[in-house]
N, C-alpha and C positions, 0 to 999 in steps of 0.2 A: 294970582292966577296959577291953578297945578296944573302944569305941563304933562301929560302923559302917550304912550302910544300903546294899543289893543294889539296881543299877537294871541290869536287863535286860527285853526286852520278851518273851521265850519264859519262862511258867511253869516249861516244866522244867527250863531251865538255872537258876532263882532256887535251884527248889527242891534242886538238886547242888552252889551253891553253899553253901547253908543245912548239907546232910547233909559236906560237906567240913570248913566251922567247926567243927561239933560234934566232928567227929573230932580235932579241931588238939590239943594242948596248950597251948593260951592261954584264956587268960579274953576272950570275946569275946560281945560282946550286940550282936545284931541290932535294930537301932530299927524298923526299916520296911525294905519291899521298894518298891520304884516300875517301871513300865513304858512310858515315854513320857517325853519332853522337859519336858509340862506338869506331871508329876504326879511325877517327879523334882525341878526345881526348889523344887516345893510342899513335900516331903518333906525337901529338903535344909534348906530353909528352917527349916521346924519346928525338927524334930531337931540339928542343927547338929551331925552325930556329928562324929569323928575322922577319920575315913575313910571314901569309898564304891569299891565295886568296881560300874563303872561299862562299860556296852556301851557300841562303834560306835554300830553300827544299832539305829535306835528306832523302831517305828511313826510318828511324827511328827517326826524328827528323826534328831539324831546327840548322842553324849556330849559333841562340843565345842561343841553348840548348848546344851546343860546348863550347863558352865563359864560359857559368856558370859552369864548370868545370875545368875552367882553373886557374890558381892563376900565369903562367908570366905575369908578371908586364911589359917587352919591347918587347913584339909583338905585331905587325901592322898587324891591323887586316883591308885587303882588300877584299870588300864583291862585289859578279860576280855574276849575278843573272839574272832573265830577269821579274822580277818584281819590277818595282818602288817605290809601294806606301808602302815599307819595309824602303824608306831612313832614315828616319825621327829617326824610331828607331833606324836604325843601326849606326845613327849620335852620338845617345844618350847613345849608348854602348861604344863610342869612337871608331869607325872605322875611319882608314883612311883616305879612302876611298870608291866609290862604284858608282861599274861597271856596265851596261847593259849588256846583251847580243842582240846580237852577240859583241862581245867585240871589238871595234878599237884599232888598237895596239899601237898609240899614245896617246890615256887615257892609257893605261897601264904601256907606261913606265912613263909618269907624273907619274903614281900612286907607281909607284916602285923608282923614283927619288924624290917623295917628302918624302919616305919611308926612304931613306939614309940620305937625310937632318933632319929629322923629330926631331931627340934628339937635334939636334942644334936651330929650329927655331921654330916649329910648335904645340909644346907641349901646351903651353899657348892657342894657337889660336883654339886648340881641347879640351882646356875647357872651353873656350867663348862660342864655340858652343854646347855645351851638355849642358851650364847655359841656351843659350836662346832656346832652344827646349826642356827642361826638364819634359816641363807637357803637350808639345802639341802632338796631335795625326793626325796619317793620315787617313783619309776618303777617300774610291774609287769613283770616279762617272763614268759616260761614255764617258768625256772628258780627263780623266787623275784622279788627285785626290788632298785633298784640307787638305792642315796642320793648325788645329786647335787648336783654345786653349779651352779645356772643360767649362771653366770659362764662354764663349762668346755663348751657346748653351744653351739655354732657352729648350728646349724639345724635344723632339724625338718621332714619330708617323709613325708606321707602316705602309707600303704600300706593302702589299705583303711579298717578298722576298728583299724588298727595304725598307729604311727608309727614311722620309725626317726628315729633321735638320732643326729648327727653330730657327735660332738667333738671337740675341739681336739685329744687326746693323739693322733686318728685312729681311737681307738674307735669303732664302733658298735651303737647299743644298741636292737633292736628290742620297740618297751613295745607292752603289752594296752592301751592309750588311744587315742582318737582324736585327726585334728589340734585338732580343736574343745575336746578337753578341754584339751590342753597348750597352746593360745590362752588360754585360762582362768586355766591355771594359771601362765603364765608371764609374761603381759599385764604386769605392774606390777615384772617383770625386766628391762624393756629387750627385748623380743623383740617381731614386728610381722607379722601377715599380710601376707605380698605375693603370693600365689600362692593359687587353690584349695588346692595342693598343697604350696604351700611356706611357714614360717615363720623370720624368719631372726632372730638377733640382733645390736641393731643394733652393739655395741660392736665384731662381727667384719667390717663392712663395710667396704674398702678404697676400691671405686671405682663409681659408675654410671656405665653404658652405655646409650647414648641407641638402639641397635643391636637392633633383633627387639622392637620395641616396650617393649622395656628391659629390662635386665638387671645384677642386682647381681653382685659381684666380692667372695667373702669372703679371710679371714686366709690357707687354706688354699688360695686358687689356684680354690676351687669357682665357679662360676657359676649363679645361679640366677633364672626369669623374673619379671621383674613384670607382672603382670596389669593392663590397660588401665584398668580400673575401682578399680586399686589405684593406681594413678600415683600421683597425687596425695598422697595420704595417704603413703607414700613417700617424696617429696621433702618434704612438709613435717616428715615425720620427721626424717628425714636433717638437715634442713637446723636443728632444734632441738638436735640432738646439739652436745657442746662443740667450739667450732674448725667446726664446720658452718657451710653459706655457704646462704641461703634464695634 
């Protein structure tokens, strides 16, 4: 019998994925449903099932806000969502798995039978995969969305509500994020506001120019401005980097 508890915060989807189990051919009991961060947690706690099929988005939260409160060490953690470009992370948490919505019930049960095998086979194979995703990140675009590795991302320049991504291969990769977000997300990558509009990283930086109130000189020949207000912050960047001169 696999033990599991439902945390989503829409009734109806709890209740689809409830009418899905029953349908399954496996022996499976539902302990609890939960709806929220705080009331997940509580429930996870209790119950201590096997497994939860676990949302994103939480009224008060997110499902990785759930995790970082958790200290079981043998829950399979199956993530049901209906946004994609959360895999990458939720790989990196060691999930399971992870579901779309509307959910097929044949991913489901794979996902609940690789669940029962898991302590026997898959252990290893779900820390191969958290090694080679460990520092890469997902980008939305209007196609889908594109797992990067920050390392490969020469600069970041504002387009609105949109950023393009300038990469070393010469790609570019225009994401549904702001620059503020990928400041956020990239901040503890080596990457640095120097611009309203410009974020560079700093490992791709060749040269400053003291020229147009200043201006950086990347890997690929690009040039981009430093903001007067950003100066500062800038050179003492720069100048902490390895072989960097203060």
């Amino acid at each position: 019998m696999l033990r599991l508890v439902i945390v989503d915060d829409e009734s109806p989807a709890r209740a689809s994925l409830r009418a899905a189990l029953a349908a399954l051919p496996l022996e499976v009991e539902v302990l609890a449903e939960a709806h929220s961060v705080a009331s997940a947690v509580d429930v996870l706690r209790t119950t201590r099932p096997q497994v939860v099929l676990l949302d994103i988005w939480l009224g008060d939260g997110t499902g990785f806000d759930v995790l970082d409160q958790l200290t079981q060490q043998d829950l399979h953690v199956v993530f049901v969502t209906a946004y994609e470009q959360y895999a990458v992370q939720a790989f990196q948490r060691g999930a399971l798995h992870y579901l779309l919505k509307p959910v097929v019930r044949a991913d489901l049960q794979q996902a609940l039978e690789r669940a029962v095998q898991a302590p026997a086979h898959t252990s290893e194979a779900l820390v191969q995969v958290r090694r080679a995703l460990q520092d890469r990140i997902t980008v939305p675009t209007a196609e889908g969305f594109h797992i990067l590795d920050p390392a490969g991302i020469l600069r970041c320049e504002s387009d609105g509500n949109y950023t393009m991504l300038h990469l070393g291969s010469g790609v570019r990769v225009l994401a549904a994020r702001t620059l503020k977000e990928f400041e956020a997300l990239l901040g503890t990558h080596g990457f640095l506001r120097v611009h309203h509009s410009h974020m560079v990283n700093l490992a791709h930086v060749r040269l400053y120019l003291h020229r147009d109130g200043g201006v950086l000189v990347l890997s690929d020949g690009c040039e981009v401005p430093v903001a007067q207000r950003r100066r500062q912050d800038v050179l003492e960047a720069l100048g902490r980097r390895p072989g960097g001169n203060s």
